[in-house]
SEKOLLO-219495 format. One line per field, with one value per atom (N, C-alpha, C, O, CB): x, y, z; residue in one letter; residue number from 1; atom name. Coordinates in nm, 3 decimals. Atoms other than C-alpha are relative to their C-alpha. Glycine has a CB too. Example, Ala and Ser with C-alpha at 12.3 -4.5 7.8 and 13.67 -1.06 7.14 Angstrom:
BEGIN
X	0.089_1.230_0.090_0.194_-0.099_-0.082_1.367_-0.077_-0.026_0.041
Y	-0.119_-0.450_0.120_0.118_0.003_-0.119_-0.106_0.109_0.220_0.046
Z	0.000_0.780_0.000_0.066_0.125_-0.006_0.714_0.073_0.090_-0.142
resn	a_a_a_a_a_s_s_s_s_s
resi	1_1_1_1_1_2_2_2_2_2
name	N_CA_C_O_CB_N_CA_C_O_CB
END
This chain:
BEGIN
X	0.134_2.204_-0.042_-0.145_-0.011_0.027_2.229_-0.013_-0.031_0.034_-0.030_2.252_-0.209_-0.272_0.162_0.144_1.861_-0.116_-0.234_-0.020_0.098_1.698_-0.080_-0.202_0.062_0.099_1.603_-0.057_-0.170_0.066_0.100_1.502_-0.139_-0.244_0.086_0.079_1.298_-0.102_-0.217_0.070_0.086_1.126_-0.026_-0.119_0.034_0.073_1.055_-0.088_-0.208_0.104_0.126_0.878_-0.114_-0.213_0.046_0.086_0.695_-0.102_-0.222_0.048_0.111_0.583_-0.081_-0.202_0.096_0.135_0.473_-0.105_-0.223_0.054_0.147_0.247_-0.098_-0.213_0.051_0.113_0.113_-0.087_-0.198_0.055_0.020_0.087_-0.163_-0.272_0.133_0.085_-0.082_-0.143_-0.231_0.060_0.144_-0.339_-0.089_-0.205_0.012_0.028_-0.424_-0.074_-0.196_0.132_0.058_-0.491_-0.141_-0.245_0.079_0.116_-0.686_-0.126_-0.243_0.057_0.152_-0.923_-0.097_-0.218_0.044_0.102_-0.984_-0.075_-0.147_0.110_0.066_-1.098_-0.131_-0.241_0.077_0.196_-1.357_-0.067_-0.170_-0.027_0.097_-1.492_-0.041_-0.161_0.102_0.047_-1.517_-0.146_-0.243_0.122_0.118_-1.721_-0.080_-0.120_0.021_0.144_-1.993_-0.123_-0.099_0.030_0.129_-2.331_-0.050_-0.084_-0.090_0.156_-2.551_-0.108_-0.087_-0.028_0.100_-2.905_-0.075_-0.036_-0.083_0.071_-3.124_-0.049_-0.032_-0.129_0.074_-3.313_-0.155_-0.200_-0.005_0.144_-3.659_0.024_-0.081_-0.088_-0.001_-3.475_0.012_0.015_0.080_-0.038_-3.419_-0.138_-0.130_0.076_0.129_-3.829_-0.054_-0.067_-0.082_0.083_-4.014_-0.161_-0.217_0.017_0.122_-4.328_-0.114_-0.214_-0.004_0.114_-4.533_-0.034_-0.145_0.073_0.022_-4.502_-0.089_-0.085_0.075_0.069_-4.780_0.069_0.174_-0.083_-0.112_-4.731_-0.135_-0.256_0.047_0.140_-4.957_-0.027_0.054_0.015_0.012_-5.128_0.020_0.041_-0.164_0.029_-5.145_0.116_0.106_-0.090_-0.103_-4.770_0.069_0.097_0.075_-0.074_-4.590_0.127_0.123_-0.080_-0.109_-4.242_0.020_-0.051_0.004_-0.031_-4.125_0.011_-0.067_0.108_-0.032_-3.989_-0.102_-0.096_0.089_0.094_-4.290_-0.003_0.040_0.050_0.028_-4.395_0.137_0.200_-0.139_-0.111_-4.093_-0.088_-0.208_0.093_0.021_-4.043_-0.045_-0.006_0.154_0.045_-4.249_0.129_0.214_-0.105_-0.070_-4.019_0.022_0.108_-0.009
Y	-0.051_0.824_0.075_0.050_0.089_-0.011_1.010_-0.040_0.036_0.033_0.064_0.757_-0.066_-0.110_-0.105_0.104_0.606_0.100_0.064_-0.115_-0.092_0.958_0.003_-0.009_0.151_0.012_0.966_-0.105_-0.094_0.012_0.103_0.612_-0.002_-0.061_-0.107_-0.013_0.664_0.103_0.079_0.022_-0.093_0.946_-0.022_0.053_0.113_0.041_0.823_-0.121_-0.094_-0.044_0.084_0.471_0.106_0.106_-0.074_-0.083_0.756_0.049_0.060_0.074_-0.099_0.947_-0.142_-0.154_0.140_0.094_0.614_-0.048_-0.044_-0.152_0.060_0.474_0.151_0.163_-0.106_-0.140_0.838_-0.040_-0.092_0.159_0.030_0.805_-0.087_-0.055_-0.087_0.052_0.518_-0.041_-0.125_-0.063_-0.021_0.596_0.085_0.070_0.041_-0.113_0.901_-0.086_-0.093_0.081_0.088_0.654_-0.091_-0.097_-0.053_0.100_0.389_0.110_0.083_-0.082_-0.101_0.710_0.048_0.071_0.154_-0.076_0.842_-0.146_-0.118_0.138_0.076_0.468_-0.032_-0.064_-0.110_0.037_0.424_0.122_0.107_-0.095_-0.129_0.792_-0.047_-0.038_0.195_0.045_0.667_-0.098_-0.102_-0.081_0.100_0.380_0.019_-0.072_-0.134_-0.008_0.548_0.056_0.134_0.146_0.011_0.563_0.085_0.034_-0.157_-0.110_0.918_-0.064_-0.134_0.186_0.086_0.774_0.141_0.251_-0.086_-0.069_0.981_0.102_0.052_-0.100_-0.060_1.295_-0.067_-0.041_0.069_0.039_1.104_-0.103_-0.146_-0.027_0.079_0.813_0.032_-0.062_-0.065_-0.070_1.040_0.012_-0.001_0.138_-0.057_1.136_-0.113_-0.163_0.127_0.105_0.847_0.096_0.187_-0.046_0.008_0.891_-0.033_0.037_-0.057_0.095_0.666_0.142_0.189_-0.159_-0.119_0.996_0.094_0.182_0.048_-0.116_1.191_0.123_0.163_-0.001_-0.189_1.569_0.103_0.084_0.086_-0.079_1.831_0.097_0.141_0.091_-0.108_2.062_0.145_0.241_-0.005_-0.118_2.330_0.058_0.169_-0.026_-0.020_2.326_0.134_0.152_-0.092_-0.097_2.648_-0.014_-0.080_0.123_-0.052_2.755_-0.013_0.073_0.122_0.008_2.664_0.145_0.190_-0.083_-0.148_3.029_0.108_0.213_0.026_-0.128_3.231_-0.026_-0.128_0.158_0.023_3.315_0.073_0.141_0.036_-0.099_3.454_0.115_0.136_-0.038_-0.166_3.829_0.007_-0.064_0.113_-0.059_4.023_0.028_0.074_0.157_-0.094_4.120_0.124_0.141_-0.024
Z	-0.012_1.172_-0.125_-0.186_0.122_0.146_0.866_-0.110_-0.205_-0.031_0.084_0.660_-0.003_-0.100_0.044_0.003_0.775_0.002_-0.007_0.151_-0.045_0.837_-0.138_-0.140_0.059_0.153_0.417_-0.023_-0.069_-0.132_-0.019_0.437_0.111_0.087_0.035_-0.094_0.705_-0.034_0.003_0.110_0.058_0.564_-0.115_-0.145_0.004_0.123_0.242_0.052_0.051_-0.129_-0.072_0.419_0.024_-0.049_0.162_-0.033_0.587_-0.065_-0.038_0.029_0.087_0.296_-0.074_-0.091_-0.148_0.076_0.111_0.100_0.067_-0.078_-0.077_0.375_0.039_0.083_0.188_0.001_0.386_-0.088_-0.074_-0.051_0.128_0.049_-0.039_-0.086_-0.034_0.006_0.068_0.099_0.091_-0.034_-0.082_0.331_-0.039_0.001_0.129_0.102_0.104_-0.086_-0.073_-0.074_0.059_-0.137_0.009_-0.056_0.005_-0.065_0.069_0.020_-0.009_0.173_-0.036_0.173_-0.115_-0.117_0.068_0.098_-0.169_-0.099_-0.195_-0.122_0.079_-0.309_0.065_0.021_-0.034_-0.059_-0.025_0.027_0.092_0.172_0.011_-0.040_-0.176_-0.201_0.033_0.132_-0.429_-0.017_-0.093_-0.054_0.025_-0.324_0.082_0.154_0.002_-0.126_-0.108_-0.096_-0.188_0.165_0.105_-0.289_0.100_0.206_-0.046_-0.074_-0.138_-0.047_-0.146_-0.060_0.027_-0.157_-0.089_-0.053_0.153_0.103_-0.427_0.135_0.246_-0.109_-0.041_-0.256_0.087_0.199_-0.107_-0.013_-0.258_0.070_0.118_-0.122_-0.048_-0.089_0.168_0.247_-0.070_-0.112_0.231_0.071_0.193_-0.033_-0.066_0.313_-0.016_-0.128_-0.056_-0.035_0.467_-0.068_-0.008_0.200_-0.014_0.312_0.111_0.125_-0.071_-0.097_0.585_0.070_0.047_0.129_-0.058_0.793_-0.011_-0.097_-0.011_0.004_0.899_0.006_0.055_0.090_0.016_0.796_0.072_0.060_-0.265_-0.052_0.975_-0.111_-0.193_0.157_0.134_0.743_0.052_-0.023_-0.082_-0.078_0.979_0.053_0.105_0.106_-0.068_1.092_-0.006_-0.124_-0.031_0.023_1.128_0.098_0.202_0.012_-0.051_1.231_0.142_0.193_-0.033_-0.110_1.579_0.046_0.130_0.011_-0.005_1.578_-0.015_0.049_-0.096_0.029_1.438_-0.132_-0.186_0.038_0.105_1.128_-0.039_0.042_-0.045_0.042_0.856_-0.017_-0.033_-0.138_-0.021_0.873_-0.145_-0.238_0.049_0.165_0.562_-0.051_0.026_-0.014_0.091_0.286_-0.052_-0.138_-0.061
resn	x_x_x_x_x_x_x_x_x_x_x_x_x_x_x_x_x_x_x_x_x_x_x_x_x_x_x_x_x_x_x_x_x_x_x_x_x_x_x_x_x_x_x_x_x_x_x_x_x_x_x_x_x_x_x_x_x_x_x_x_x_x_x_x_x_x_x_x_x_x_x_x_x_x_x_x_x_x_x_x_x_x_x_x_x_x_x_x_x_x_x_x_x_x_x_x_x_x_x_x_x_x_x_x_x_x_x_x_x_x_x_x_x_x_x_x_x_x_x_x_x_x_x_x_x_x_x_x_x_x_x_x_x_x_x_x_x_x_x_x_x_x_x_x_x_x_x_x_x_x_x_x_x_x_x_x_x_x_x_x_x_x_x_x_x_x_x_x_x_x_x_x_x_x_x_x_x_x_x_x_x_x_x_x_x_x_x_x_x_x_x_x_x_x_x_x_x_x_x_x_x_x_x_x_x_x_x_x_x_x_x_x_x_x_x_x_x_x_x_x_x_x_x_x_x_x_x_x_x_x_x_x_x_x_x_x_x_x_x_x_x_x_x_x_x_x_x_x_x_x_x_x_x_x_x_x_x_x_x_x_x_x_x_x_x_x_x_x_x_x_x_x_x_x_x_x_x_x_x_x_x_x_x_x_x_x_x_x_x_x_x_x_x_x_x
resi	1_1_1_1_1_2_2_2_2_2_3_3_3_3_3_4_4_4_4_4_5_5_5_5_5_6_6_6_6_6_7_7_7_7_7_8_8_8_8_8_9_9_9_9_9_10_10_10_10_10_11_11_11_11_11_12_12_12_12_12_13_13_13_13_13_14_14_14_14_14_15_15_15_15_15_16_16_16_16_16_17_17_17_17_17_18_18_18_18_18_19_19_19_19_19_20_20_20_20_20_21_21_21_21_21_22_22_22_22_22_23_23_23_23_23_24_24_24_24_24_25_25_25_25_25_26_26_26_26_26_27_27_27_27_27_28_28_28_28_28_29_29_29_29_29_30_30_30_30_30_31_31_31_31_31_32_32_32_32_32_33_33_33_33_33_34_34_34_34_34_35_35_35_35_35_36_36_36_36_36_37_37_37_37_37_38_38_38_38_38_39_39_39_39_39_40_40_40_40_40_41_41_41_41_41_42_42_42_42_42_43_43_43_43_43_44_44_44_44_44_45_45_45_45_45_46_46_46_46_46_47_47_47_47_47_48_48_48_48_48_49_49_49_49_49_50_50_50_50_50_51_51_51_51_51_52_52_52_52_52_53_53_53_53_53_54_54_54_54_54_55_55_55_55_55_56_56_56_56_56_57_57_57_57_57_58_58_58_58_58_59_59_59_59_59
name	N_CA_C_O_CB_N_CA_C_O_CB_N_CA_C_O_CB_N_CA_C_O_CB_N_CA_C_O_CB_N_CA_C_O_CB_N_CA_C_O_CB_N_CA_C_O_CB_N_CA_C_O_CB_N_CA_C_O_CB_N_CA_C_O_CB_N_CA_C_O_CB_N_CA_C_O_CB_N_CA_C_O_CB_N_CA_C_O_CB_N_CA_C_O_CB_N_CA_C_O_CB_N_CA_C_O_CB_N_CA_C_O_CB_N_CA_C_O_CB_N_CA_C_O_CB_N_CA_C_O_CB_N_CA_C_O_CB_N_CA_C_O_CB_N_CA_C_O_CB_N_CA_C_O_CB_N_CA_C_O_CB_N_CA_C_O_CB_N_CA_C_O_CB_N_CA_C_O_CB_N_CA_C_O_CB_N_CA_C_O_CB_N_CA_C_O_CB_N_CA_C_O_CB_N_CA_C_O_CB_N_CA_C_O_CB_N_CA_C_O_CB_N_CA_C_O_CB_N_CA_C_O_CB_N_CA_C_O_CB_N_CA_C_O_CB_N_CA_C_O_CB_N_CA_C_O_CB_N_CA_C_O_CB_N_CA_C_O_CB_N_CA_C_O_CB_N_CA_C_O_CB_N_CA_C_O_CB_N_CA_C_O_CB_N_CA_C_O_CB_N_CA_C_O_CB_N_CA_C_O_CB_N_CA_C_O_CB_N_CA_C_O_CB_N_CA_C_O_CB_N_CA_C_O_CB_N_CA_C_O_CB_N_CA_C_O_CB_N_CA_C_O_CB
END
């Protein structure tokens, strides 16, 4: 048994390893969309809208 427990734990650590890996190439390949690509224009905006909450407190 001692003889397979360091094999066995090294397999281990490489497929860690390489799941570590696999995660940081497709967080690499994710494209955030620009700021301006986030706000639908088409969207009516009210002009008049205030704060669900109230107005903010004076300073």
């Amino acid at each position: 048994m001692s003889d397979q427990a360091p094999h066995a734990d090294e397999a281990l650590l490489r497929e860690s390893q390489q799941a570590i890996d696999d995660a940081k190439a497709a967080a690499a390949d994710v494209v955030e969309p620009d700021e301006d690509e986030l706000v639908d224009e088409g969207l009516p905006v009210a002009d008049d809208a205030e704060p669900s909450d109230g107005p903010a407190p004076a300073a």
